[in-house]
N, C-alpha and C positions, 0 to 999 in steps of 0.2 A: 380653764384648767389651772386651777392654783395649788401652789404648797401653804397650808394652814395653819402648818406647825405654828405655835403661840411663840417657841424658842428654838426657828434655825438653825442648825449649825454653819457657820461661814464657810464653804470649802474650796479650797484653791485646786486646781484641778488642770493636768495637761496628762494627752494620751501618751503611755510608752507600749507600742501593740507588742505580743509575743512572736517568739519567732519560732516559724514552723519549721521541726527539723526534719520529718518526716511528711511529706503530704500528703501521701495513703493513709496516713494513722496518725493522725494532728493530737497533741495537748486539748484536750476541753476542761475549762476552768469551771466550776459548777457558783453560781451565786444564785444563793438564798436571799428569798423577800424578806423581812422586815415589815412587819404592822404599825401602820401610820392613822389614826385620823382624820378624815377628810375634813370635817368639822359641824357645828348644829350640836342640837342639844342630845338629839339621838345621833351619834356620830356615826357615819358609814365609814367602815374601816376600808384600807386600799393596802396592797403589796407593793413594795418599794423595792425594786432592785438595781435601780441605777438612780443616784449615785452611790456606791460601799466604800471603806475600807480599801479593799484590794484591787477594785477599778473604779475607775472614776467617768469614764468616758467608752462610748464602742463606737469608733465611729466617730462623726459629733453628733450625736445621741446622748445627750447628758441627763437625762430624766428619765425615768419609766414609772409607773403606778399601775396596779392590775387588779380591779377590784371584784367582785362580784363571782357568782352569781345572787345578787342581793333580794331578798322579800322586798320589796319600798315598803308594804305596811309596816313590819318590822324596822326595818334599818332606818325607815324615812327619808330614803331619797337623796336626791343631792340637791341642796340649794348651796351655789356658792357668789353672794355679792360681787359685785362691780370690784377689779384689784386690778394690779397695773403686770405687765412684761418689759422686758427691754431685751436685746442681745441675744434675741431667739427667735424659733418659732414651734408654735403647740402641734400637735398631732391628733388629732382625736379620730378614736374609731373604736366600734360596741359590736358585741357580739349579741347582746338583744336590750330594747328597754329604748326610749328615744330622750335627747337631750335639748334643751331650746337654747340656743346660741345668739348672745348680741352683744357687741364692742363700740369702741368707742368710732370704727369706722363709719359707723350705720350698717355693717351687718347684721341680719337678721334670719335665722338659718336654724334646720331642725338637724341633729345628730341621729343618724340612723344606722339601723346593722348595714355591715358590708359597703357604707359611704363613708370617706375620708374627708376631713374638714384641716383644713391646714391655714393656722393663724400666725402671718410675720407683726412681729413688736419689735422692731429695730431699736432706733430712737424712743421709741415709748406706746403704748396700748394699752387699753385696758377691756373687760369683757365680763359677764354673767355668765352661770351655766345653771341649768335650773332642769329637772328630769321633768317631764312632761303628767299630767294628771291621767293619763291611760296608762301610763307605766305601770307595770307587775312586778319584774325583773328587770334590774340591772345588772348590767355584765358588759367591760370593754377594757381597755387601759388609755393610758394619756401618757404621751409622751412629749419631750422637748429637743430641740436640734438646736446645739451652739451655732451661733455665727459666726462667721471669721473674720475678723477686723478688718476686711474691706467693706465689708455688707453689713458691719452691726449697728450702723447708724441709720440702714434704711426707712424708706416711711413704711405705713401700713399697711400690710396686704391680706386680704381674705380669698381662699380657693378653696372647692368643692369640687369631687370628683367621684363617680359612681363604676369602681372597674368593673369588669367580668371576670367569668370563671376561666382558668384558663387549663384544660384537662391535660392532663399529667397521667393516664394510666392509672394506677394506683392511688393519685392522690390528683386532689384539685389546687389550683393559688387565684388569689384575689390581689393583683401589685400593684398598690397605693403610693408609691414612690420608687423612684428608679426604675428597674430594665430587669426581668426573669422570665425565663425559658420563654424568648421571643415575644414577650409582651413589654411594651414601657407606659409609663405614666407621664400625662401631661405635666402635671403637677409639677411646681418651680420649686429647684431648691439650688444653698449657695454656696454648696459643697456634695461632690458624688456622692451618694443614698443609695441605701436598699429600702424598702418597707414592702412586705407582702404577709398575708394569711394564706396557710396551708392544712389542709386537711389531709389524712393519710389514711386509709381504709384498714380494716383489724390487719395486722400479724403481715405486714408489706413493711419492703424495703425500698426507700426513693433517695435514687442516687444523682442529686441537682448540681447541675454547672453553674459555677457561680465565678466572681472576677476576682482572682487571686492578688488582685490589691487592697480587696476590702479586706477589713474582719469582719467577724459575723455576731451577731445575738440570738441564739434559739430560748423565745420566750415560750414556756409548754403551758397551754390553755388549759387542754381535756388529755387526759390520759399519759399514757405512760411513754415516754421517747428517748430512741438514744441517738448518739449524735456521733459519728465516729466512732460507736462502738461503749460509750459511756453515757450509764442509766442517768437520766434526769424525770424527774415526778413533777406532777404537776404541781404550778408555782415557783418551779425552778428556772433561772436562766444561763444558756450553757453560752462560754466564751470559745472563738475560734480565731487564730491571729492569722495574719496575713502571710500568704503564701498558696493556700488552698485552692484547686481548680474547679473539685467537684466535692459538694459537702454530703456524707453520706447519715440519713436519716430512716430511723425506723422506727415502726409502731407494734411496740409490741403486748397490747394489750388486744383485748377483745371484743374490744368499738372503738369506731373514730375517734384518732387523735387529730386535737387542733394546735396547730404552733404559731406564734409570730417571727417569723424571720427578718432580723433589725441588722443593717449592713452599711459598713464605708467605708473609704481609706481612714489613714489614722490623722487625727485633728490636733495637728501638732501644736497649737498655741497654748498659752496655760491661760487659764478662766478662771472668774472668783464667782461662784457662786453663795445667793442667801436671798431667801423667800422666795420672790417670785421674779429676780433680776438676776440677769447674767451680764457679770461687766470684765473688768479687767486688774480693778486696785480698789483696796478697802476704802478708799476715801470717794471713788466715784461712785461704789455702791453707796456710799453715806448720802451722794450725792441725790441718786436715784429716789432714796428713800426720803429725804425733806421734802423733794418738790409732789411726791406723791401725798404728802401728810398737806401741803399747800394748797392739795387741789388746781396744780401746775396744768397751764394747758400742753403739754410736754404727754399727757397719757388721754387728753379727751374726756367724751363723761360719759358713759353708757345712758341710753335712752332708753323708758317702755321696761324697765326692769322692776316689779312686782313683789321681789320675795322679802322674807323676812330679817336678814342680817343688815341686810343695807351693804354700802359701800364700806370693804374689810380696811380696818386700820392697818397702818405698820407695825408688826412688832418690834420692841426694842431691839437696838442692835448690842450684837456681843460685844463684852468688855472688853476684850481681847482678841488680837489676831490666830488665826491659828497657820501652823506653818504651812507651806507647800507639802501635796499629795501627788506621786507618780504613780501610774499604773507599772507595777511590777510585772517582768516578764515572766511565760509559766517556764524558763530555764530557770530564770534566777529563784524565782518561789523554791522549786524543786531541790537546788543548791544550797538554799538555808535551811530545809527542815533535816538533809541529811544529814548525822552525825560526824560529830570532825573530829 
């Protein structure tokens, strides 16, 4: 799970969650993907909706990509070289198409619909991801989880987990992380989470209890969904701040809708993120990034990896700093576009 970009941008990043004035009828902030390159010569394009502008963090969920439903003959697949992590941990889950996984752990592991693969890069990791030659279709997202400066120096962990369905009436969940409608996940993580996939049957309303200390992320896969009452398309991802008991979702199209619901409290530390590290100051990411160009035993060296880019270099680093980014609350957004 890497960001490819040739010219990252640096972004310093801490959560300010909104605040819910009404919890029958919450603010939903709408954020729009953004088209990224994955990378290769035939490049498969991915949806980027965290990190923006206007938020930076849900959660500590600092990452999303949402790519697919992709032809591989056309798009050609994913092949991403051996690249390092630090100060996170990956997400990975597909909605079809299979991915082959190896790090510098000695894990070696297939990515499959409806199974979660959760990679910690503390102190340092590195890893391949390569779509497999039966692939047809690709289709999933990737996502990243800040650490929190007790745990961002950990060593390396690799966990796999296959949930079940868990029937909801009108709609089904799949919870890959954290605790919904009485189901919970094995799965370690170093700060409270959500992660689940939800399907919603045409023209239903699914009214979910959720812990009014998280906020929320409604990523919309397939079809048309509102979230509290505000349309989101697919592609789109809807914000919900903390405060909310029960988040009210609907489908209001005329086939299943599928959503990812992404959930936490708010991760109050400020982060710097750029490429594929998440640290805390521009000089430790500088730091990150020499001993990855050194071939530092600090990230390992992926074994048994095949494809064609090889092991991705670092991109140069920015000239310059750029300043600190706070998530705006949706009072205060509100309060600035009104005329004064």
């Amino acid at each position: 799970m890497s960001n490819t970009e040739t010219a990252p941008p640096e972004l310093t990043c801490r959560d300010d969650p909104g605040v819910v004035v009404d919890p029958t009828r919450p603010d939903v902030e709408i954020l729009t993907a953004r088209d990224v390159p994955l990378g290769g010569p035939r490049a498969m394009r991915v949806r980027r909706t965290l990190p923006q502008r206007q938020r930076s963090l849900i959660g500590a969920w600092c990452f999303a990509d949402h790519y697919g439903p992709e032809d591989v003959a056309v798009a050609g697949g994913m092949d991403v070289g051996p690249h390092p992590h630090t100060g996170l941990q990956t997400v990975s889950w597909l909605f079809s198409g299979e991915v082959e996984h190896r790090d510098s752990l000695g894990s070696h592991a297939l990515i499959r619909p409806g199974e979660v693969n959760l990679m910690t890069g503390g102190h340092g990791i590195c890893h391949s991801e390569v779509s497999t030659p039966d692939t047809r279709t690709l289709h999933g997202v990737q996502l990243w989880v800040a650490l929190p400066d007790a745990h961002r120096h950990t060593g390396r962990e690799f966990q796999h987990y296959a949930p079940g369905t868990v029937d909801l009436g009108n709609a089904t969940a799949r919870v890959f992380l954290g605790s919904l409608a009485g189901d919970t996940s094995p799965v370690r993580t170093f700060t409270p989470l959500l992660g689940a996939e939800l399907v919603l049957d045409p023209h239903t309303r699914l009214d979910l209890d959720v812990d009014p200390t998280f906020e929320h992320g409604v990523l919309v896969d397939l079809g048309t969904v509102a979230v509290a009452g505000t349309d989101l398309a697919s592609r789109d991802l809807g914000y919900v701040g903390t405060g909310v008991s029960a988040l009210e979702l609907a489908n209001t199209g005329d086939a299943p809708a599928r959503v990812l619901l992404l959930g936490g409290t708010p991760f109050e530390e400020e982060i710097v993120m750029w490429w594929n590290f998440v640290g805390r100051t521009h000089e430790e990411i500088a730091e990150f990034r020499a001993a990855w160009q050194a071939e530092s035993d600090q990230f390992g060296r992926v074994e048994g990896y095949q494809g064609n880019p090889g092991r991705l270099p670092a991109p140069p680093l920015p000239k310059a700093r750029l300043t600190p980014r706070h998530n705006p609350s949706p009072r205060a957004a509100r309060d600035e576009e009104r005329p004064r």
